[in-house]
C-alpha positions as CSV (number, residue, x, y, z in Angstrom):
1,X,13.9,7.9,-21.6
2,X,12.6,7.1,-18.0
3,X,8.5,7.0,-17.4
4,X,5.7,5.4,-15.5
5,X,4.6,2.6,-16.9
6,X,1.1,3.4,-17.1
7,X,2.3,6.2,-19.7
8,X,2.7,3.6,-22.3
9,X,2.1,5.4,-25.0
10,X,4.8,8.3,-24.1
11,X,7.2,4.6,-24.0
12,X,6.1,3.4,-26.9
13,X,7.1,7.0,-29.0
14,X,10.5,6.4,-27.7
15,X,11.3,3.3,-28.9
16,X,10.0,3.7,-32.2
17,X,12.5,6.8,-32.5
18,X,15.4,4.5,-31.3
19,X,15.4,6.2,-27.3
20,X,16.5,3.3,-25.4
21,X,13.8,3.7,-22.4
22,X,13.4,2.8,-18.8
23,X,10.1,2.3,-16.7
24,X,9.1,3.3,-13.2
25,X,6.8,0.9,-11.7
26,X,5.5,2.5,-8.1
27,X,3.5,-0.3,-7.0
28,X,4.7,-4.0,-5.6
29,X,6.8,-5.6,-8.3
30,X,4.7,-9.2,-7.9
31,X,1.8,-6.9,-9.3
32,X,3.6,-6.3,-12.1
33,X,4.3,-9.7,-12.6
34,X,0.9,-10.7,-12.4
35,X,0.1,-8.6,-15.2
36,X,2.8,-10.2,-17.0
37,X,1.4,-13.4,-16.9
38,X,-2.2,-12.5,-18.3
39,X,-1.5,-14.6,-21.2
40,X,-0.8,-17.9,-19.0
41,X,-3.6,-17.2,-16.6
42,X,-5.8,-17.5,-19.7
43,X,-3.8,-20.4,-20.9
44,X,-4.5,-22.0,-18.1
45,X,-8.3,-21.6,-17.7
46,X,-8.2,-19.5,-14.7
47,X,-9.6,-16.1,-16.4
48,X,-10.9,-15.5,-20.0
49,X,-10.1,-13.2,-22.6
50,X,-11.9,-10.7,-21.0
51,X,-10.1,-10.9,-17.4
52,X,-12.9,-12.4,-15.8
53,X,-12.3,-15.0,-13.7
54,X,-13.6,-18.4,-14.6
55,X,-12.6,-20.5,-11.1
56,X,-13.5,-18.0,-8.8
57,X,-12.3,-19.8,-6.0
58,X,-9.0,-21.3,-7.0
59,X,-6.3,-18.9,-5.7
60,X,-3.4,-17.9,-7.9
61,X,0.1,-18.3,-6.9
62,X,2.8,-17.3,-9.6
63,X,5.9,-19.3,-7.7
64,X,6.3,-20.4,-3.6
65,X,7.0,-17.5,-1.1
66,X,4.8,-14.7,-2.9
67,X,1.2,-14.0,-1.7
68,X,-1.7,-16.4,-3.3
69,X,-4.3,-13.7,-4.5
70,X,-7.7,-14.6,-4.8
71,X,-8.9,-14.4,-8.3
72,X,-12.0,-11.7,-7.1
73,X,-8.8,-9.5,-6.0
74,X,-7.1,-9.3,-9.4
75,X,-6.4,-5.4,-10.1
76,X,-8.4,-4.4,-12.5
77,X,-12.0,-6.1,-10.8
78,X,-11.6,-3.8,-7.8
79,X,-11.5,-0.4,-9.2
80,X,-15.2,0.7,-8.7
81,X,-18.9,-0.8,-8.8
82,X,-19.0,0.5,-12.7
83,X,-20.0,-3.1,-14.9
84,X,-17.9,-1.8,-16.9
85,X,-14.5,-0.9,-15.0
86,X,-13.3,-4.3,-15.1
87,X,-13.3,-4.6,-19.1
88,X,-12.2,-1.2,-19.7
89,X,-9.5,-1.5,-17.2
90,X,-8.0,-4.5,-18.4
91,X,-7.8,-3.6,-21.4
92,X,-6.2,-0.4,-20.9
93,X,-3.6,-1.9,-18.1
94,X,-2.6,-4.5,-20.5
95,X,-1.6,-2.1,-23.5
96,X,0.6,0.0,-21.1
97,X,2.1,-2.5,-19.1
98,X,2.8,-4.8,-22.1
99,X,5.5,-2.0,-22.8
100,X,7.0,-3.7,-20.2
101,X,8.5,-6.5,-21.6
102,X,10.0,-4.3,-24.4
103,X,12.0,-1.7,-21.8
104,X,15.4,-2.3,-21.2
105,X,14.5,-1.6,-17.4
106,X,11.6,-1.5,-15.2
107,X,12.7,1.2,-12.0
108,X,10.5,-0.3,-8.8
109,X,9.7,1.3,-5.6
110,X,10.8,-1.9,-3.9
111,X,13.5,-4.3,-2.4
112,X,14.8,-7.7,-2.8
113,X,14.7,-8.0,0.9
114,X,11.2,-7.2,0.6
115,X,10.4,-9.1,-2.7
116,X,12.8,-11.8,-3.9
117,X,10.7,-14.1,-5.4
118,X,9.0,-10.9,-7.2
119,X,12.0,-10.0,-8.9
120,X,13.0,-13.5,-9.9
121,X,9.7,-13.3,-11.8
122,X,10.6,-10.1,-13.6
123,X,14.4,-10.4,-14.6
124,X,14.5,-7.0,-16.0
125,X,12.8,-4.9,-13.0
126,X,15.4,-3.3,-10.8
127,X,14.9,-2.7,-7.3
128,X,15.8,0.6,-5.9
129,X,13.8,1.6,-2.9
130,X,11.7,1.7,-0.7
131,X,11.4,5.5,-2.3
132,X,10.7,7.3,1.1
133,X,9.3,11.3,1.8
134,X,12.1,11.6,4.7
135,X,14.3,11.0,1.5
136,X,13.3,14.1,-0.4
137,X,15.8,16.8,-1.1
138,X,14.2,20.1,-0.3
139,X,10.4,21.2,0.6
140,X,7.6,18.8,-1.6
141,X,4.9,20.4,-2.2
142,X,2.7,17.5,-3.7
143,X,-0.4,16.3,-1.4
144,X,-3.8,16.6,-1.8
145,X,-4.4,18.2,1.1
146,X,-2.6,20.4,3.5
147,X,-1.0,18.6,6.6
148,X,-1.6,19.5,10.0
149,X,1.5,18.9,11.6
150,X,0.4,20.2,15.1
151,X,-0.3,16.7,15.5
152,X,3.2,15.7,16.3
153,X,3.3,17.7,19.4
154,X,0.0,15.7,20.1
155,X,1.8,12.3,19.9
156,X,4.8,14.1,22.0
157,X,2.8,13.9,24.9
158,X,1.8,10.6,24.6
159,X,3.5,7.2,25.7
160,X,5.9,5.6,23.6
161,X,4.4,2.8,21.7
162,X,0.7,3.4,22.4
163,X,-1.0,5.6,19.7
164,X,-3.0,3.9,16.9
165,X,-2.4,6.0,13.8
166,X,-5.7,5.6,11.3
167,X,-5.1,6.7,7.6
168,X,-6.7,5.3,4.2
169,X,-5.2,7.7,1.5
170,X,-6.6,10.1,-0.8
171,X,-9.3,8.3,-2.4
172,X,-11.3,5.7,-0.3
173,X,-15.0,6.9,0.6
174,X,-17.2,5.2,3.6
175,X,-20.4,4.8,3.7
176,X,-22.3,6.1,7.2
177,X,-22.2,2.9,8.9
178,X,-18.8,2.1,8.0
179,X,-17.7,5.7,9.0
180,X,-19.7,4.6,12.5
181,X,-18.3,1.4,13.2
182,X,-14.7,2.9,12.5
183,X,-15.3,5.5,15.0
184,X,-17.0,3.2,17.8
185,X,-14.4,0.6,17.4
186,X,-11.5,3.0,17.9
187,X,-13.4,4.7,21.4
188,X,-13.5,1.2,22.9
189,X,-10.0,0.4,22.2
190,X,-9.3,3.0,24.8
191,X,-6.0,3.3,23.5
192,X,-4.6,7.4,22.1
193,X,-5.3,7.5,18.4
194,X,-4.5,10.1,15.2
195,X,-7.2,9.8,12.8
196,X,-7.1,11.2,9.0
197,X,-10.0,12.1,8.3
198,X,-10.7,14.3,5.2
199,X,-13.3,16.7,4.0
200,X,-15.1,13.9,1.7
201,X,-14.0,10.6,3.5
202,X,-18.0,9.4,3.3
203,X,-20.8,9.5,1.0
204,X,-23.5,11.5,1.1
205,X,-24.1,14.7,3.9
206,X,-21.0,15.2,5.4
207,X,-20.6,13.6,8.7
208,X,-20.1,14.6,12.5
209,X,-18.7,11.5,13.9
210,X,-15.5,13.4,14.8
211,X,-17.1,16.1,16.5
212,X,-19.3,13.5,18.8
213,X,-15.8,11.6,19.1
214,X,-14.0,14.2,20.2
215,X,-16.8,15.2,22.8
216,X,-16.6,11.7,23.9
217,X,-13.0,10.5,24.5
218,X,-11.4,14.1,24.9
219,X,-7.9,14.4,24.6
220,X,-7.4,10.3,24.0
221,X,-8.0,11.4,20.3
222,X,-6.5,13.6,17.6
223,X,-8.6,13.9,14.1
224,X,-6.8,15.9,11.4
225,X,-7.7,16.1,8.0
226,X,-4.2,15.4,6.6
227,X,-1.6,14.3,8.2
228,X,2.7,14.4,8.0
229,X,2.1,10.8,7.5
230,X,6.3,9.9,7.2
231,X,7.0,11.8,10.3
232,X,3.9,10.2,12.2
233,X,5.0,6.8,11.5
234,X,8.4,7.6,12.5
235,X,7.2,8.8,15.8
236,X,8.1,6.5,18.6
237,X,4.8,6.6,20.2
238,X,3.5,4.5,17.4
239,X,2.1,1.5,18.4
240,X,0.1,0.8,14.9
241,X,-0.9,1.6,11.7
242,X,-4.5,0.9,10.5
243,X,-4.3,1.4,6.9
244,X,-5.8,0.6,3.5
245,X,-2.7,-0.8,2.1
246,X,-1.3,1.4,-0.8
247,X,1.9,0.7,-1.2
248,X,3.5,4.1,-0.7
249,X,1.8,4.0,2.8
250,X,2.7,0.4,3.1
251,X,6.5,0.9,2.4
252,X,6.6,4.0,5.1
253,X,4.9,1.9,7.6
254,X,7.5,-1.0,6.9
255,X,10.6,1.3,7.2
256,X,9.3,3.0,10.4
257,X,8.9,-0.5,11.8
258,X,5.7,0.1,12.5
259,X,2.6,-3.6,12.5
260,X,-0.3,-3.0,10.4
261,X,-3.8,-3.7,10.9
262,X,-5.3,-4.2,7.0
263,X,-7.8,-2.7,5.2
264,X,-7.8,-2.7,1.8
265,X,-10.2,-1.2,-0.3
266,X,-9.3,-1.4,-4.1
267,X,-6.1,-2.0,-7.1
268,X,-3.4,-3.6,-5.5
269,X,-4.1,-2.6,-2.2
270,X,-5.3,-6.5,-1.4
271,X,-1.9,-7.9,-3.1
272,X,-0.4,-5.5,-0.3
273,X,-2.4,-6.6,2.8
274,X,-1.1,-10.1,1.7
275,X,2.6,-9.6,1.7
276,X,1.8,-7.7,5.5
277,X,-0.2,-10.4,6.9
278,X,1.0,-13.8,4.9
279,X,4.4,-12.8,3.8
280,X,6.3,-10.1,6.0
281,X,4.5,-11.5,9.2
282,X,3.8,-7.4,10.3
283,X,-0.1,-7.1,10.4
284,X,-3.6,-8.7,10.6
285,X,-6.3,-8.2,8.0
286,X,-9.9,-6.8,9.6
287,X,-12.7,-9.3,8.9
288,X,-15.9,-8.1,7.4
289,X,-19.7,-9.2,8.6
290,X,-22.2,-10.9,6.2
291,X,-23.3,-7.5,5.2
292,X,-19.7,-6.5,4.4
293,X,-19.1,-4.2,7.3
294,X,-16.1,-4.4,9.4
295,X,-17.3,-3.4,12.9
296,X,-16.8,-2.4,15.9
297,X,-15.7,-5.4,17.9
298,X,-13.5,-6.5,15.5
299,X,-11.5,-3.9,15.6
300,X,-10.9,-3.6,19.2
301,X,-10.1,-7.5,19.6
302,X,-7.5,-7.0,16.0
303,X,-6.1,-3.7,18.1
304,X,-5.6,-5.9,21.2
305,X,-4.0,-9.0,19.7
306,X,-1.6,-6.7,17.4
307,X,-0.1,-4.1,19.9
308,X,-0.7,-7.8,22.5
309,X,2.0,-9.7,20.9
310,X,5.2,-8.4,20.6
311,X,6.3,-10.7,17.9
312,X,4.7,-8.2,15.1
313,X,6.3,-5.6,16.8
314,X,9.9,-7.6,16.5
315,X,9.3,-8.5,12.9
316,X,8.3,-5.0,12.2
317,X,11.3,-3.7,13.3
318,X,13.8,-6.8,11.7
319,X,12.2,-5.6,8.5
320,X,12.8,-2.3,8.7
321,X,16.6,-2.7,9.9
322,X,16.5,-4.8,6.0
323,X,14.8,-2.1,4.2
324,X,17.0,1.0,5.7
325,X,20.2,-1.0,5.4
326,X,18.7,-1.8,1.5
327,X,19.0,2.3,0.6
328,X,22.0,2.7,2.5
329,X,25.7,3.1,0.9
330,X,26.6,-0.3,0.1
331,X,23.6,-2.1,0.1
332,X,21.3,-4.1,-2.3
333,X,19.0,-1.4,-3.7
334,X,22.1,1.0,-3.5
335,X,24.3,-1.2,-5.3
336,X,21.1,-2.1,-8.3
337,X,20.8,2.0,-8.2
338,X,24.4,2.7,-9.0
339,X,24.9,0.3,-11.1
340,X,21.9,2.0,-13.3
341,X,23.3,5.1,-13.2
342,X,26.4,3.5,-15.1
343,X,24.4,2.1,-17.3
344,X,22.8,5.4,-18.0
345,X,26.4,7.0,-18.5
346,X,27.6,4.0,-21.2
């Protein structure tokens, strides 16, 4: 019986009637393996039984060539500002995910080419994708909001390799001078950009930002509320992705080939923007102020000195020549996925 891991519960029914079962884990595999390892973190003095950290400063690295994560980045202490999120949430991720270790197989949205050391970590966790939209059989009908795909002839008129695509999912929320500084720093790039902005992207009264940008850089910009993010990305005028790092948007960004700029905002999405920027070689993180605001100048010098040095650009690209030749007949996440399916047969 396959299902997501976070449906522990619906696991744990199966194996107490005898169902062998399988789990799909949709996030980075090293997450998982952090998780894992909860035990030996609080072994080892680094977070107590609550999952709060005790050495907040003393970064965590579970073997060489995976991401160090900062102990105030662990998953479950960047949810929301609630005091009592981080509690509730580790508690509840550990139940589920302990189901983990009794699964005959862990599905993951990932590759060895991507996360080799990550898999070594978790011996039973087989790697099958990146699981991409272009892949889908037939119409899906599954966002939260409706795409605007007149965009695309938008970024057919424009130059190969010089639109900034801006997208932070479905759930992140700005404040106003966030919202601001994102806006300002994207008109003085001067560069053509596609910005996702929906309904309830900030807090409080809705804002008019894109109105004001639109009457200020004309036709350099494109603001839609949703967009056909797969196709976007797969669009050679593409020059970058400024993103908050889920790793749905991450793995379509890596297997368009496309550098990130990184900003993460909750979860896993910091784990990500370290395998971008520390790992994979593919992207720079945004540095926030003192008061915690990323602004304005920042983003124009992280634009410049992405789309400025064509080495991103070549690693992007080596990357996703890995990944696509990963799902393709004959190679590594094919083989893993095949191999399943027998398995499944037996």
């Amino acid at each position: 019986m396959p299902a997501d891991i976070s449906m522990g519960l619906a696991l744990d029914v199966a194996a107490e009637l005898g169902i062998p079962t399988v789990g799909l884990w949709p996030a980075a595999v090293l997450q998982l393996a952090v998780l894992l390892r909860v035990p030996k973190l609080i072994d080892d003095g680094l977070i107590d039984e609550n999952g709060t950290p005790l050495m907040k400063h003393k970064m965590i690295q579970l073997s060489p060539m995976t991401p160090s994560i900062h102990p105030m980045n662990l998953v479950w202490l960047n949810i929301d500002d609630s005091p009592s999120t981080p509690k509730f949430m580790f508690d509840f991720q550990l139940r589920n995910y302990r189901v983990a270790e009794t699964t005959n197989w862990v599905l993951c949205n990932s590759s060895l080419e991507l996360e080799l050391q990550g898999f070594k970590l978790v011996p039973k966790a087989l790697p099958i994708g990146p699981f991409l939209a272009t892949n889908r059989l037939g119409n899906f009908s599954g966002n939260f909001w409706p795409e605007d795909p007149t965009c695309l002839q938008w970024l057919d008129q424009q130059l190969p390799g010089s639109v900034i695509y801006v997208a932070f999912g479905s759930f992140i929320v700005f404040d106003q001078i966030q919202f601001q500084e994102l806006a300002l720093g994207l008109e003085i790039t001067e560069k053509p950009f596609i910005w996702v902005v929906r309904e309830d992207i900030t807090k409080g009264k809705h804002h008019n930002y894109p109105k004001w940008l639109n009457e200020r850089v004309g036709n350099q910009c494109r603001i839609v509320s949703w967009a056909p993010q797969a196709a976007v990305l797969g669009h050679s005028s593409i020059a970058c992705f400024i993103s908050h790092c889920g790793w749905n948007s991450t793995m379509e960004g890596v297997s368009n080939g496309v550098p990130f700029l990184c900003w993460p905002y909750f979860a896993d999405q910091f784990l990500n923007e370290s395998y971008i920027s520390d790992i994979w070689k593919i992207g720079l993180k945004l540095q926030k102020d003192e008061g915690g605001i990323i602004r304005k100048e920042e983003i124009k010098s992280k634009v410049e000195q992405l789309v400025g040095d064509e080495n991103f650009k070549t690693r992007a690209i080596e990357l996703k020549q890995m990944v696509t030749k990963s799902v393709g007949d004959g190679g590594s996440s094919d083989k893993v996925f095949k191999n399943f399916v027998q398995w499944l047969k037996s």
